[in-house]
C-alpha positions in Angstrom: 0.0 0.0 0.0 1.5 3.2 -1.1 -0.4 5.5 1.0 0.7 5.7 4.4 -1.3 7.4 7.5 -0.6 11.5 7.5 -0.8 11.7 4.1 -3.1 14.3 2.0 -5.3 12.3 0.0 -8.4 13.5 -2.4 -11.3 11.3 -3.0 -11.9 10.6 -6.6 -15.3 8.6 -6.3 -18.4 8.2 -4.3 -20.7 10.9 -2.6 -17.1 12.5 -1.3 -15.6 12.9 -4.6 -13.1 16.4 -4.6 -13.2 16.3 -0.5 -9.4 16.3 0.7 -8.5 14.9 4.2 -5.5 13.7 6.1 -5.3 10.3 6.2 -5.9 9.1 10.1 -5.7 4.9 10.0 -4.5 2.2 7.4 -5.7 -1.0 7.3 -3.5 -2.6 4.8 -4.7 -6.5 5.1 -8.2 -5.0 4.1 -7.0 -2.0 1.9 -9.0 0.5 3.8 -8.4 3.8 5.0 -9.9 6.2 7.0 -9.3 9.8 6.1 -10.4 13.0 8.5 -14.1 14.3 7.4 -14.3 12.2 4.8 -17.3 9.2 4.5 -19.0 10.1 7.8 -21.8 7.8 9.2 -24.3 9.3 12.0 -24.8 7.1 14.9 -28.0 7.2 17.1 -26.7 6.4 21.0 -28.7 6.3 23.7 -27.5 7.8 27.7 -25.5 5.9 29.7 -23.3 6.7 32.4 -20.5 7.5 30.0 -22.6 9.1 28.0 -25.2 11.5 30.0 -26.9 12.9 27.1 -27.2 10.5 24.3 -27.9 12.0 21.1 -26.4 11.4 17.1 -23.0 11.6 16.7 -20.8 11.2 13.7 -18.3 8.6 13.0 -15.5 8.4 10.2 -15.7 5.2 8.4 -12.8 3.3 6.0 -12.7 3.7 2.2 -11.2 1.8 -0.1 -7.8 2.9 -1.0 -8.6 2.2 -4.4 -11.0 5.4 -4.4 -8.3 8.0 -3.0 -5.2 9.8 -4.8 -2.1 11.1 -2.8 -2.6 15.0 -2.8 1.1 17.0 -3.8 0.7 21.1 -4.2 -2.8 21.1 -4.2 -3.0 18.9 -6.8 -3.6 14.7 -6.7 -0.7 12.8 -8.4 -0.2 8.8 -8.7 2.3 7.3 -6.9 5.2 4.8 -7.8 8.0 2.8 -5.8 11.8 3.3 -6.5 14.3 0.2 -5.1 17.0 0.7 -4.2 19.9 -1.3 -3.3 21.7 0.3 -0.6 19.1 1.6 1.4 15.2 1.6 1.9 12.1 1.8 -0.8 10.9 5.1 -1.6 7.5 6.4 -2.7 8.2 8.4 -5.8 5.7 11.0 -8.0 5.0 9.1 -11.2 4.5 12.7 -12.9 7.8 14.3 -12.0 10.2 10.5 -11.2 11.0 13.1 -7.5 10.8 11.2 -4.5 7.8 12.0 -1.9 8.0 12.6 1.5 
């Protein structure tokens, strides 16, 4: 998974498309992510002791990795991997060949 969590990502599809959010948890085995304000679900909780007053809260939920683009000056950009034999891997800009941070 190129996308690793504290990266900018935009959504490409689904009822986020455009939004733009840091990335906050990868689940790689399931290639999921969950990105900040992005693909929020409403949640209907009831008091309890934790909770005084109840109410709805929202909740950030995963999205497929497949459906987000690594954001680089404003602007989404693919991603590729360079090897290299001395030291580790390093995600690179498949626009520009420059590595990413």
């Amino acid at each position: 998974m190129k996308i690793k969590k504290g990266d900018l990502v935009q959504v490409m599809t689904g009822k986020n498309r455009g939004k733009q959010g840091k990335v906050v948890k990868v689940m790689p085995e399931t290639n999921r992510l969950i990105v900040e304000g992005v693909n929020l679900l409403k949640k209907h909780e009831r008091p309890t002791a934790n909770n005084q007053q109840g109410g709805i809260t929202e909740k950030e939920h995963p999205i497929d990795a497949s459906n987000v683009m690594y954001v680089e000056n404003g602007k989404p950009i693919r991603l590729g991997k360079r090897v290299n034999s001395d030291g580790p891997n390093e995600r690179i800009s498949r626009k520009t060949g420059k590595a990413v941070a």
